[in-house]
C-alpha positions as CSV (number, residue, x, y, z in Angstrom):
1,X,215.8,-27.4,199.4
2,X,217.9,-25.8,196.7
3,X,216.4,-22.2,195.4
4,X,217.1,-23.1,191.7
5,X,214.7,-25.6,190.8
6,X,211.7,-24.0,192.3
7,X,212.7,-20.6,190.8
8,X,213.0,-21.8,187.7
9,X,210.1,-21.7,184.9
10,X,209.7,-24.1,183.5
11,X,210.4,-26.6,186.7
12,X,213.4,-28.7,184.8
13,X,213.2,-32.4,185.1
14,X,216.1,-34.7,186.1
15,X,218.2,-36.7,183.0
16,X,221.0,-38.6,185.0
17,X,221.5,-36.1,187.5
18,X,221.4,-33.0,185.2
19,X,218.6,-30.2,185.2
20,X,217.1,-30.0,181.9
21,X,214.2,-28.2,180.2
22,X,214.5,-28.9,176.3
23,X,212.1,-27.5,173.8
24,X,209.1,-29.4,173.8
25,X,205.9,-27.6,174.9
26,X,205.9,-27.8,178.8
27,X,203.3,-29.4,180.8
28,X,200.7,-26.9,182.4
29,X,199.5,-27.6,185.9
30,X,196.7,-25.3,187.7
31,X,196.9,-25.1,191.6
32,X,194.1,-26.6,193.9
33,X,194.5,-23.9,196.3
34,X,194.2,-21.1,193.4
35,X,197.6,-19.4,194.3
36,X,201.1,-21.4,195.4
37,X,202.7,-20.8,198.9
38,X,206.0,-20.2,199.8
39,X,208.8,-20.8,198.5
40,X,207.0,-22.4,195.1
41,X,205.4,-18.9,194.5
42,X,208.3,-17.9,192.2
43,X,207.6,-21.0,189.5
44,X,203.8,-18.9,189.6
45,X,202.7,-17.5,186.1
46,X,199.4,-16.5,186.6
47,X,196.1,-17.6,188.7
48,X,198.1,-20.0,190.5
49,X,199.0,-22.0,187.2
50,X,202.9,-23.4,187.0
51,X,204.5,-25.0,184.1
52,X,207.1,-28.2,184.1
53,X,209.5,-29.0,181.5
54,X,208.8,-32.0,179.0
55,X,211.2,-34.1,177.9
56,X,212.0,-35.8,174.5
57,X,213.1,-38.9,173.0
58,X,216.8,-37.7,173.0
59,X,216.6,-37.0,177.1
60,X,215.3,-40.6,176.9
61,X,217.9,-41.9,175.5
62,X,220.5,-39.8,177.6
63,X,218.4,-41.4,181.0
64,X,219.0,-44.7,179.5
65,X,223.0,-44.1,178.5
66,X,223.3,-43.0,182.0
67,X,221.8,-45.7,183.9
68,X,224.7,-48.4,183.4
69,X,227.3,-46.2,184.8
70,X,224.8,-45.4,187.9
71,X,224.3,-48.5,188.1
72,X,227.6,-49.8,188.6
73,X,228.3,-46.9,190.8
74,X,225.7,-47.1,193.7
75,X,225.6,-51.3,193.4
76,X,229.8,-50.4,194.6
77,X,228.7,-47.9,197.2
78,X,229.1,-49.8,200.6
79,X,226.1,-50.2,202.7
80,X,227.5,-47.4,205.3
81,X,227.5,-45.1,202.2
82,X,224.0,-45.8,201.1
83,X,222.6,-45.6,204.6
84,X,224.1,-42.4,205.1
85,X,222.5,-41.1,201.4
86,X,219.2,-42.5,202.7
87,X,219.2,-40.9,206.4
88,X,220.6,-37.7,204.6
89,X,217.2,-37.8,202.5
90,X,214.9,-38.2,205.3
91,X,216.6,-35.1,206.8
92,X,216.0,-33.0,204.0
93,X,212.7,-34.2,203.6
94,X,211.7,-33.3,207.4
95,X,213.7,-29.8,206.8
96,X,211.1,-29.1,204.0
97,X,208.3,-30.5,205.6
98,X,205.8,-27.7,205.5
99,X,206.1,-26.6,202.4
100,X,206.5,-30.3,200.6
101,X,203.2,-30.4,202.4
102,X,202.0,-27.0,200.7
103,X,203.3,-28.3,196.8
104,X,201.7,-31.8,197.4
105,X,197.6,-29.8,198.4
106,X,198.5,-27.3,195.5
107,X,199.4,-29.9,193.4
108,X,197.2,-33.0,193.7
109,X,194.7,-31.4,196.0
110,X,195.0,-33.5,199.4
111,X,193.6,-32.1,202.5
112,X,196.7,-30.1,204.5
113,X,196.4,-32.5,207.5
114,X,196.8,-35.6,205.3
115,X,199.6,-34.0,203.5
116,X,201.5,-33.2,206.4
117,X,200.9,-37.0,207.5
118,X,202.0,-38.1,203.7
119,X,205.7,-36.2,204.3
120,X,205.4,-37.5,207.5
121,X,205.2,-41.3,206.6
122,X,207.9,-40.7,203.4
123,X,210.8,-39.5,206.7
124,X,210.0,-42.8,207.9
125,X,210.1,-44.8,204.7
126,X,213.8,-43.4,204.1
127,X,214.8,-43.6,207.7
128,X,213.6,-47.5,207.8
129,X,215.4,-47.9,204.6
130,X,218.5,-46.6,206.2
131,X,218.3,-49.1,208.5
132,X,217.5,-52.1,206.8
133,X,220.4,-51.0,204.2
134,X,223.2,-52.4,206.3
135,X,221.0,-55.1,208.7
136,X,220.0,-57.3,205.9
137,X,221.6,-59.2,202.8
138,X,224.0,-61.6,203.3
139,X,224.0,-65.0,204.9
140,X,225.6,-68.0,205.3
141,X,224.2,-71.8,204.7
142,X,226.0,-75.1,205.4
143,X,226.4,-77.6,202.6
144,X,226.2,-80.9,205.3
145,X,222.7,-80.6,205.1
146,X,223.0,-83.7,202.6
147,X,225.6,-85.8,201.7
148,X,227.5,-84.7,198.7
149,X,227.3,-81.6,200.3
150,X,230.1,-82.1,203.2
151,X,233.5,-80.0,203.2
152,X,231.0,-77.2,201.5
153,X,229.4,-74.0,202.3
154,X,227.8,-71.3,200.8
155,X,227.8,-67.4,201.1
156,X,223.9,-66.3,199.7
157,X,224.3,-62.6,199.3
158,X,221.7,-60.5,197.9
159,X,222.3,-58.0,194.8
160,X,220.7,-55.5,193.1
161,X,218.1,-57.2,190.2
162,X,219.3,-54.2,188.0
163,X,218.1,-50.4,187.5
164,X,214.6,-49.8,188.1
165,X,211.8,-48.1,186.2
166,X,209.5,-46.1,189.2
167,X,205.8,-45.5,187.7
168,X,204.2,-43.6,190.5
169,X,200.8,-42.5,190.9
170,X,199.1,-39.0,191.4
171,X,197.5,-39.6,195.1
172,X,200.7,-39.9,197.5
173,X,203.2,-38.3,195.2
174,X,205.8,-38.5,197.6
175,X,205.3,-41.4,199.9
176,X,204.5,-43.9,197.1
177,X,207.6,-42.7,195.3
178,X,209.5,-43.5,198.5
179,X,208.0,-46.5,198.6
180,X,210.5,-47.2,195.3
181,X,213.3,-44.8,195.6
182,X,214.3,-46.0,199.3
183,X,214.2,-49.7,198.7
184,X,216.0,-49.3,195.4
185,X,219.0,-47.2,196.9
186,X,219.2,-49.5,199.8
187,X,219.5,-52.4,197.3
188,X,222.1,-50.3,195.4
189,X,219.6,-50.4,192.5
190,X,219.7,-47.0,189.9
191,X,216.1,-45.5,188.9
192,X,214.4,-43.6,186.0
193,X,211.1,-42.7,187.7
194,X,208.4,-42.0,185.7
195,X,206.1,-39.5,187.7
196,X,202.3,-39.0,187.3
197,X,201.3,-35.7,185.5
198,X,199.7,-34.7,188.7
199,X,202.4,-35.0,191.2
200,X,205.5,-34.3,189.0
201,X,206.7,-31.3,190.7
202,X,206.8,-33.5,194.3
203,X,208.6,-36.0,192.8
204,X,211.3,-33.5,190.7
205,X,211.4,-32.0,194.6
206,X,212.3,-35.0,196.2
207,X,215.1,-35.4,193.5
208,X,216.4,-32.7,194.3
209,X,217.0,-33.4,197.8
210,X,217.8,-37.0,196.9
211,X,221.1,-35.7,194.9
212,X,221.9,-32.8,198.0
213,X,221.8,-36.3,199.8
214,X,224.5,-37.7,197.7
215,X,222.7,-39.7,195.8
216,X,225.1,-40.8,192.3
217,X,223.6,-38.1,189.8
218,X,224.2,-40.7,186.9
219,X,221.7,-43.3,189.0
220,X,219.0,-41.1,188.8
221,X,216.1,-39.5,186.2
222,X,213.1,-38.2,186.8
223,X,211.0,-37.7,183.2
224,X,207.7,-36.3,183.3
225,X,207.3,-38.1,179.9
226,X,203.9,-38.9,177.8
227,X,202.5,-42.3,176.9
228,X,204.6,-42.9,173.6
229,X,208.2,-42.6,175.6
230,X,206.8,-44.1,178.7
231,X,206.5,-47.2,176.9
232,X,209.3,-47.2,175.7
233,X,211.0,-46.9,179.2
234,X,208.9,-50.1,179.9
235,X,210.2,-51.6,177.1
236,X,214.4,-51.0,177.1
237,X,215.9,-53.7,178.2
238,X,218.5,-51.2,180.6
239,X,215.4,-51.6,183.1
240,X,214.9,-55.0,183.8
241,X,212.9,-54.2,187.0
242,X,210.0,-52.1,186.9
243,X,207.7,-51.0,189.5
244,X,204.2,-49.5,189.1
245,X,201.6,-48.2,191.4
246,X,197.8,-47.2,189.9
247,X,195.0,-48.6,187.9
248,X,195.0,-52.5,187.6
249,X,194.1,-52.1,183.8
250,X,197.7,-50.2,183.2
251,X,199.2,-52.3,185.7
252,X,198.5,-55.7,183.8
253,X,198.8,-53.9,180.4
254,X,202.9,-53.6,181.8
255,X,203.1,-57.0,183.1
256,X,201.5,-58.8,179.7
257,X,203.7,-56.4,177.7
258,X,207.1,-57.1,179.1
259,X,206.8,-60.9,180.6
260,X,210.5,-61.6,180.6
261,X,210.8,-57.9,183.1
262,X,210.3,-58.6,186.9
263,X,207.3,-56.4,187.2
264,X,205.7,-55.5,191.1
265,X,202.6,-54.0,190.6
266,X,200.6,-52.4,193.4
267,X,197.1,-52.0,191.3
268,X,193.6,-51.0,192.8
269,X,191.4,-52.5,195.2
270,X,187.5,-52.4,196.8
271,X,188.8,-52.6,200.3
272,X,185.8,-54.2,202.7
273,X,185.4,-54.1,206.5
274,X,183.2,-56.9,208.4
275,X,181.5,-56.0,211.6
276,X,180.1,-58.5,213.6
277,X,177.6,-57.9,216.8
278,X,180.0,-57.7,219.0
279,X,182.3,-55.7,217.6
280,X,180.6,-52.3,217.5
281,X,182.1,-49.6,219.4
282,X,181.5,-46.2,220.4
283,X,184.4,-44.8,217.6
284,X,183.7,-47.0,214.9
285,X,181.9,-44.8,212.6
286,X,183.7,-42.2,212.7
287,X,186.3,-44.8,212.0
288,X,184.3,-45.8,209.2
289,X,183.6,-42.3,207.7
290,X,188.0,-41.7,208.1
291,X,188.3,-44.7,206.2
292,X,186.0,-44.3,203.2
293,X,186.1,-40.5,202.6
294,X,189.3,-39.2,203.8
295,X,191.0,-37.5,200.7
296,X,187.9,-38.2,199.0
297,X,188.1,-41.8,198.8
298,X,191.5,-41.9,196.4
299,X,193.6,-44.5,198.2
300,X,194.0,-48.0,197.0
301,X,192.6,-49.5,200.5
302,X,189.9,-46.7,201.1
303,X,186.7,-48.2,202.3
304,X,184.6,-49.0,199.8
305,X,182.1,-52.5,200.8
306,X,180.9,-52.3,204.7
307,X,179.6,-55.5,206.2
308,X,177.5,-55.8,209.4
309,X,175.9,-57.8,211.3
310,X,171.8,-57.3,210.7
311,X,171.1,-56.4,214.4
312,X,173.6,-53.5,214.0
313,X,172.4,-52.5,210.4
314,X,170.0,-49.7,211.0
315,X,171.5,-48.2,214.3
316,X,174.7,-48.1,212.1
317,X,173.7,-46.6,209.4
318,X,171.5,-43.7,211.3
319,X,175.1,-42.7,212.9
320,X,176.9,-42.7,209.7
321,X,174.2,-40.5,207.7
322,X,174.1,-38.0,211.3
323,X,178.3,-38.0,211.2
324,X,178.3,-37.8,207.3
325,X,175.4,-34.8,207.0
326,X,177.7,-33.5,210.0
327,X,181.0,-33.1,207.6
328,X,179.9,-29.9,205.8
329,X,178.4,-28.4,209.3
330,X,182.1,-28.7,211.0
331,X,183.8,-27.2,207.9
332,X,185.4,-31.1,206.9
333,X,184.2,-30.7,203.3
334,X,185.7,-28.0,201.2
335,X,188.9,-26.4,200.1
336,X,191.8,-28.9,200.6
337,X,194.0,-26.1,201.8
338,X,191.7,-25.7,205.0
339,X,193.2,-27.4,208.5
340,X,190.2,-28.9,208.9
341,X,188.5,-30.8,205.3
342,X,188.5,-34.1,204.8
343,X,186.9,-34.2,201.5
344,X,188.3,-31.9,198.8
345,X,187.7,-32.2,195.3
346,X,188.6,-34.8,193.1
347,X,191.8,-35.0,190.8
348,X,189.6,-34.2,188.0
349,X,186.0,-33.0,186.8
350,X,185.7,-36.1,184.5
351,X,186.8,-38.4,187.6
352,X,184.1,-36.8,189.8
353,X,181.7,-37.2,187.0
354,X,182.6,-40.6,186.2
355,X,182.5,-41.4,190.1
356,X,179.1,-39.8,190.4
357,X,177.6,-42.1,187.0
358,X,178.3,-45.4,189.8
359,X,176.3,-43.8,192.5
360,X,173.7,-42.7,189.9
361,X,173.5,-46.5,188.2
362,X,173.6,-48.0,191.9
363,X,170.4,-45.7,193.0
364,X,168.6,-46.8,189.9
365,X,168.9,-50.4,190.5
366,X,167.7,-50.2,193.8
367,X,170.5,-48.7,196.6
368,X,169.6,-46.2,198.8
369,X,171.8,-43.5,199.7
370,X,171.9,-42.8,203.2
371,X,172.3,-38.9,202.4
372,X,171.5,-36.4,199.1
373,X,174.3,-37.3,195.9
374,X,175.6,-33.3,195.4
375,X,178.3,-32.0,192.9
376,X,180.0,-29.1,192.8
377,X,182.6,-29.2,189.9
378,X,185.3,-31.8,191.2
379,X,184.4,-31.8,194.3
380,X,181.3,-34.9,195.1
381,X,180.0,-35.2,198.6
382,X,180.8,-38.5,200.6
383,X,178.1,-40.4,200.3
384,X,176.6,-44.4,201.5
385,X,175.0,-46.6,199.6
386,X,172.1,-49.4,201.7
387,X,171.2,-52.6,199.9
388,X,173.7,-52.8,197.3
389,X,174.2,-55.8,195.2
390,X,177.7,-58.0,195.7
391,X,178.0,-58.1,191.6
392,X,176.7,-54.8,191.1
393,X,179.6,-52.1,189.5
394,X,179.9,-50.1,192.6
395,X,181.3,-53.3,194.6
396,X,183.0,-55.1,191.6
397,X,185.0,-51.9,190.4
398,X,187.3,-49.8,191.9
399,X,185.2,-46.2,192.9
400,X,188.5,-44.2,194.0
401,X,185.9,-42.0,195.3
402,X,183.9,-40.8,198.3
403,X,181.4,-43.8,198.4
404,X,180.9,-46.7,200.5
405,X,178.3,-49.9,200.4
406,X,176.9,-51.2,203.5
407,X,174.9,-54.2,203.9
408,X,173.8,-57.0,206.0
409,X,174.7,-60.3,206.8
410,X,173.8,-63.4,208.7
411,X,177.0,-66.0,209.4
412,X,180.4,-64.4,209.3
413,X,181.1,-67.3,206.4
414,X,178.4,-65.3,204.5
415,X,180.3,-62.1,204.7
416,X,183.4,-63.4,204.2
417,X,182.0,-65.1,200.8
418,X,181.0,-61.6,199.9
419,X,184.3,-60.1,200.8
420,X,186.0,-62.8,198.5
421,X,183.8,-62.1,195.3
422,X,185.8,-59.4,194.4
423,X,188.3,-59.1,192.0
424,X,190.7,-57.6,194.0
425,X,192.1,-58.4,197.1
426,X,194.8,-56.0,199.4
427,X,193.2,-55.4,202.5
428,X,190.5,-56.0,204.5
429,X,189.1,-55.4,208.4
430,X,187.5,-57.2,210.8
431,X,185.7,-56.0,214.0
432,X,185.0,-58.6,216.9
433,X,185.9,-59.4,220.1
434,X,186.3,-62.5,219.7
435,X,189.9,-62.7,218.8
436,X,190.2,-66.9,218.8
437,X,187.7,-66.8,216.4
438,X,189.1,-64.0,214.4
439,X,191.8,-65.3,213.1
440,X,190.0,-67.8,211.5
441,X,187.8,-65.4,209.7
442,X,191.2,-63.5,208.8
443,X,193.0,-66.7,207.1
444,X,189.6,-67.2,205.2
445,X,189.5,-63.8,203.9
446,X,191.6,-63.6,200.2
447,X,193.7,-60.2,200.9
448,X,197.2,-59.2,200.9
449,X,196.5,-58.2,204.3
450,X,193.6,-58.5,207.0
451,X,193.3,-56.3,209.8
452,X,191.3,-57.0,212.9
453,X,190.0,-54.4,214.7
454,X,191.3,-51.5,212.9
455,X,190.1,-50.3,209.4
456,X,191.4,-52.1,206.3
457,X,192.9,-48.3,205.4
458,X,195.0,-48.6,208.3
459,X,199.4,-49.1,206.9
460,X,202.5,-49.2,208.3
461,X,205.6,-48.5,205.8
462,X,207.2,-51.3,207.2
463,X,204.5,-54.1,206.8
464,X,203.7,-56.1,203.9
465,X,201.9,-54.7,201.6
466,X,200.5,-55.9,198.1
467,X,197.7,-57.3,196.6
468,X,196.5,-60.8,195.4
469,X,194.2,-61.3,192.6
470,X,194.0,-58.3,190.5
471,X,195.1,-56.1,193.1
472,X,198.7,-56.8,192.2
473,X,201.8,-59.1,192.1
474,X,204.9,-58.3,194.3
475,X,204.9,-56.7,197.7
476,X,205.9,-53.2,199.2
477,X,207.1,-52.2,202.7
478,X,210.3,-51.3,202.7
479,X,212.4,-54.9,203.5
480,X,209.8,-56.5,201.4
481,X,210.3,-53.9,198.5
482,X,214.1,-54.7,199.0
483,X,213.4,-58.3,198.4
484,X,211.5,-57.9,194.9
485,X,214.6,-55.5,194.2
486,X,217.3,-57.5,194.7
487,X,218.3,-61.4,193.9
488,X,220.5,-64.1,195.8
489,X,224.0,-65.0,194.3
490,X,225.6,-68.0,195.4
491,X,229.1,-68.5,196.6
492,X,230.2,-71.6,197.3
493,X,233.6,-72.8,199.1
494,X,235.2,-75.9,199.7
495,X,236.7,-76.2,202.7
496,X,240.3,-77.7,203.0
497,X,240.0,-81.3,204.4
498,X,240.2,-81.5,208.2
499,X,238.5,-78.1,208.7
């Protein structure tokens, strides 16, 4: 990782491969952990507080006049070249692995273990990518398959659908950008990425090592911009392929906005797990508690709606109130730069408050918590919520917090009605033993994805991943990404008669 840009105050953001800082009035953004670590402690002003650099219309507009030359140089690059730009990425990434870890707790506040795991996951993304740039793409298809088609066949190869626009969230600042930058240089596709304001420095990091990995400086910018020039990003027609992560309301805000765009959106979700009587085990809830609390509940698929089978209701939920009252004992809920926490605080005070107004308006129409509701500032303590209602706010919305439902059911078709009455649908978990029947209850389930005996938290970067309903439109995983990225062109041949 190259000394300048950490060194620097304010942090300069990326305009078509150039370092700039212009003269607006810098974003401000305070530490988690109170102090930065090494090497970011030289971008340090005071009580572990760090300033980035904002950009202005003009770098805009420089982004934007850069992008068409970018484009057209890394949709040239061969595939060999792009592999070698994405394996020399993933390298760079794993050579700064502890302290990308480090900026990502300072910066957003995830627990140390589950930052580790995030850089972790984002080498993989890029080495998959790496793979998949020179083993997919082209293809050839005969035109006999009908009549007028004899003497003819066709090359489909797949191109770049243009320069995309990267709209990342705050809660995996690196992976989730990966999850864009890697399919999109595979694709030989140029980016402006639009960070959020909580994860800017990660992603100004990774561009760094993305242009020490060769990456075309003219097919890249990373603008920490506000609302008024982000929507005008979404607007130019120089990006005619955007893709967002975060809040469904944004997300279909984008997509109703620019209808002629391709727009993926990965948007939120109320992820729910069904147990049935036979598919208790001696791991599951501590399965259960990993799934709905760790990082304090802020991942798109975090557990938020748990479904068991009545016989298992009240034996289940006297483990997870022992295992969750048990959190605080072992030192799991605290400071997110500790080895061994779980649940840190929350992005925000107002989102912890905000979080905390569900439980509170769930306990007054009738849930009971299986453990005490405490705040402390940002940080909420995990809590589970008995005899919730299927329409009530706390199962229709997305919490993005610490809190889980769990209630009863009779008939697996009863619980899988319940699992379909939300809004949003990415994944979902089943737990049984019997597998023949399983799959059954899997197809009937409305998700992007169902897992069956494994948490609906659970991803691989190379699966499928996207949501149905209002969850999303579009899928990610890298080959899948590369899809939604890219189009088929057609060319046809006619063969000389006789051949």
């Amino acid at each position: 990782m190259a000394e300048p840009l950490l060194s620097r105050t304010p942090v300069p953001f990326l305009v078509g491969g150039r370092w700039e800082t212009g003269t607006l009035p810098p974003h401000e953004l305070q530490s988690f952990t109170g102090t930065l670590p090494h090497p970011l402690v030289a971008m340090e002003k005071k009580d572990g507080s760090w300033e980035v650099a904002r950009p202005g219309t003009d770098h805009l507009q420089s982004a934007l006049d850069a992008i068409a030359k970018g484009q057209e140089i890394l949709s040239h690059l061969p595939p060999y070249r792009r592999r070698a730009i994405l394996e020399e990425t993933a390298r760079g990434i794993e050579e700064n692995r502890t302290s990308l870890a480090h900026l990502i707790t300072a910066e957003v506040g995830k627990p140390s273990s589950a930052a580790l795991f995030e850089v972790d996951r984002a080498i993989a993304t890029f080495r998959v990518a790496a793979d998949l740039s020179t083993t997919t793409g082209h293809h050839f298809q005969p035109g006999n398959l009908v009549p007028q088609g004899t003497g003819m066949v066709g090359l489909v190869e797949r191109v770049s659908a243009g320069p995309v626009l990267a709209i990342t969230p705050y809660n995996f600042p690196l992976n989730l950008l990966a999850h864009k930058v890697a399919p999109a240089i595979a694709t030989g596709s140029a980016l402006v990425v639009k960070p959020a304001p909580r994860g800017m420095t990660t992603a100004l990091v990774l561009g760094e090592i993305l242009l020490a990995a060769g990456m075309p400086p003219e097919a890249l910018s990373i603008l920490p911009c506000d609302l008024p020039d982000t929507q005008r990003l979404i607007d130019h027609p120089a990006l005619p392929v955007i893709s967002f992560t975060g809040s469904a309301t944004v997300g279909w805000q984008i997509r109703d906005r620019v209808p002629r765009k391709k727009v993926l959106l990965e948007l939120g979700g109320a992820a729910a797990v069904m147990i049935l009587e036979d598919g208790m085990t001696g791991d599951l809830p501590d399965r259960l508690i990993a799934g709905a609390f760790a990082y304090s509940g802020q991942v798109c698929i975090s557990i938020q709606r748990i479904l068991v089978a009545r016989p298992l209701l009240e034996p289940l939920c006297a483990l997870l109130r022992e295992k969750t009252e048990a959190l605080e004992r072992d030192g799991k809920i605290g400071r997110p730069d500790s080895p061994r926490t779980l649940v840190a605080p929350l992005i925000t005070r107002s989102h912890a408050d905000n979080v905390r107004r569900k439980v509170e308006e769930a306990i007054a129409s009738g849930a009971k918590p299986l453990t005490a509701l405490r705040q402390e500032g940002a940080l909420l303590y995990p809590v589970f919520l008995k005899g919730t209602g299927a329409d009530w706010p706390i199962e229709q919305e997305e919490v993005f917090g610490p809190v889980a439902t769990i209630n009863p059911f009779d008939t697996p078709e009863e619980a899988i009605e319940r699992i379909n009455r939300s809004r949003y649908g990415i994944q979902a978990g089943i737990f049984t033993r019997e597998i023949d029947r399983a799959f059954g209850w899997a197809r009937a389930i409305d998700a992007g994805g169902v897992l069956i005996n494994e948490i609906p938290t659970f991803r691989l970067d190379h699966w499928p991943y996207g949501g149905i309903k209002e969850s999303g439109s579009g899928f990610e995983g890298i080959a899948y990404a590369m899809e939604e990225m890219s189009r088929p062109r057609l060319l046809a041949f006619r063969l000389p008669a006789g051949s």
